[in-house]
C-alpha positions in Angstrom: 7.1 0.5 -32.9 9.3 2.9 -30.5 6.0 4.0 -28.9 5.0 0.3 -28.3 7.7 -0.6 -27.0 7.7 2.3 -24.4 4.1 1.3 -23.5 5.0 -1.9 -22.8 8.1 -1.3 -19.9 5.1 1.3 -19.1 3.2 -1.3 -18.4 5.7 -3.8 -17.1 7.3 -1.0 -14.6 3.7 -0.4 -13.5 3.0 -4.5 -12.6 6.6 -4.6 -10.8 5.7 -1.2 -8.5 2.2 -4.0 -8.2 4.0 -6.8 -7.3 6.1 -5.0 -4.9 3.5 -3.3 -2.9 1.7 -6.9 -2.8 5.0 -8.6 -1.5 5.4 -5.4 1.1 2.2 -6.4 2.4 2.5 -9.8 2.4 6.0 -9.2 4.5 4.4 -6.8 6.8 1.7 -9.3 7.8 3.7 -11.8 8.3 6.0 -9.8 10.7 2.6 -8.6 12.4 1.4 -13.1 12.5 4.8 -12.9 14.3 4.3 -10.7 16.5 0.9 -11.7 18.1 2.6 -14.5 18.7 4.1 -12.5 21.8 0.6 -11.9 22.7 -0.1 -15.3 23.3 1.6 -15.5 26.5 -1.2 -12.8 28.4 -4.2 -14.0 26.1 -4.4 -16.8 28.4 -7.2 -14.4 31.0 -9.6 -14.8 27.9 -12.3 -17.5 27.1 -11.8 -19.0 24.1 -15.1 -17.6 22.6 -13.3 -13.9 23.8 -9.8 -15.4 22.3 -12.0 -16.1 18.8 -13.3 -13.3 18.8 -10.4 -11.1 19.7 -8.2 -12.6 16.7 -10.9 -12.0 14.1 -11.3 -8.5 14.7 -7.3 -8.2 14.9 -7.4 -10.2 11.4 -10.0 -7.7 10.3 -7.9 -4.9 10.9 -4.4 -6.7 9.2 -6.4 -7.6 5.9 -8.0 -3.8 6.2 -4.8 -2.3 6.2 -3.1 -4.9 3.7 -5.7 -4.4 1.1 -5.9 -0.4 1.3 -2.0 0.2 1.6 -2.0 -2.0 -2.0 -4.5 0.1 -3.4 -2.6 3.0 -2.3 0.6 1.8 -4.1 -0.7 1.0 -7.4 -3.0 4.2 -7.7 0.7 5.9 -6.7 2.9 4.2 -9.4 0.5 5.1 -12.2 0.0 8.8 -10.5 0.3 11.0 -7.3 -1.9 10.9 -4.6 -4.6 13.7 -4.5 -4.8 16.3 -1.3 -8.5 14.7 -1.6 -8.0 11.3 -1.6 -5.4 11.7 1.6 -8.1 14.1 3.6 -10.4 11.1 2.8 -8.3 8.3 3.9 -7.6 11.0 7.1 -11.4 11.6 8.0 -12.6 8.1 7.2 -9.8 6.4 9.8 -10.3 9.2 11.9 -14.2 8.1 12.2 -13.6 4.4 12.1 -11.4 4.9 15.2 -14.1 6.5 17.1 -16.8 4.4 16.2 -14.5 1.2 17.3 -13.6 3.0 20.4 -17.1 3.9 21.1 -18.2 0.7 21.1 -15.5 -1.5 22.9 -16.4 1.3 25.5 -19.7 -0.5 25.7 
């Protein structure tokens, strides 16, 4: 009974750490939403096809980062991060960078 009852704040600990990472996320998005509001004010040179365009590959990015960063927290409150899994996240943003880079430079 003991041993169930220790599985089950397991369990319950594990959906809080969850719950917070998702409400982290949720905050941070929100703060960046605010933010881009600011860039509002010098979108104004863009056509509104370049505008479009612009704020779905900036919403891209935001539910990118939303989604791994909660993936990130759960794996973490069940167990630590390996030196693998980091060097991955590492070489695969490091590459994703490039290629992006590569082609807004046309």
């Amino acid at each position: 009974m003991r041993r169930l009852a220790d599985n089950l704040r397991d369990d319950i600990r594990s959906n809080m750490r969850g719950l917070r990472a998702d409400l982290a996320a949720t905050a941070e998005a929100a703060r960046a939403n605010a933010k881009s509001a600011d860039f509002q004010s010098w979108a104004g040179s863009y056509s509104p096809e370049g505008h479009r365009i612009l704020k779905e590959a900036e919403m891209m990015v935001q539910s990118f980062r939303d989604d791994i960063r909660v993936e990130l927290r759960q794996h973490a409150g069940s167990k630590a991060l390996t030196p693998v899994a980091l060097e991955t996240v590492r070489t695969v943003l490091d590459q994703a960078r490039i290629s992006i880079r590569n082609s807004l430079r046309g």
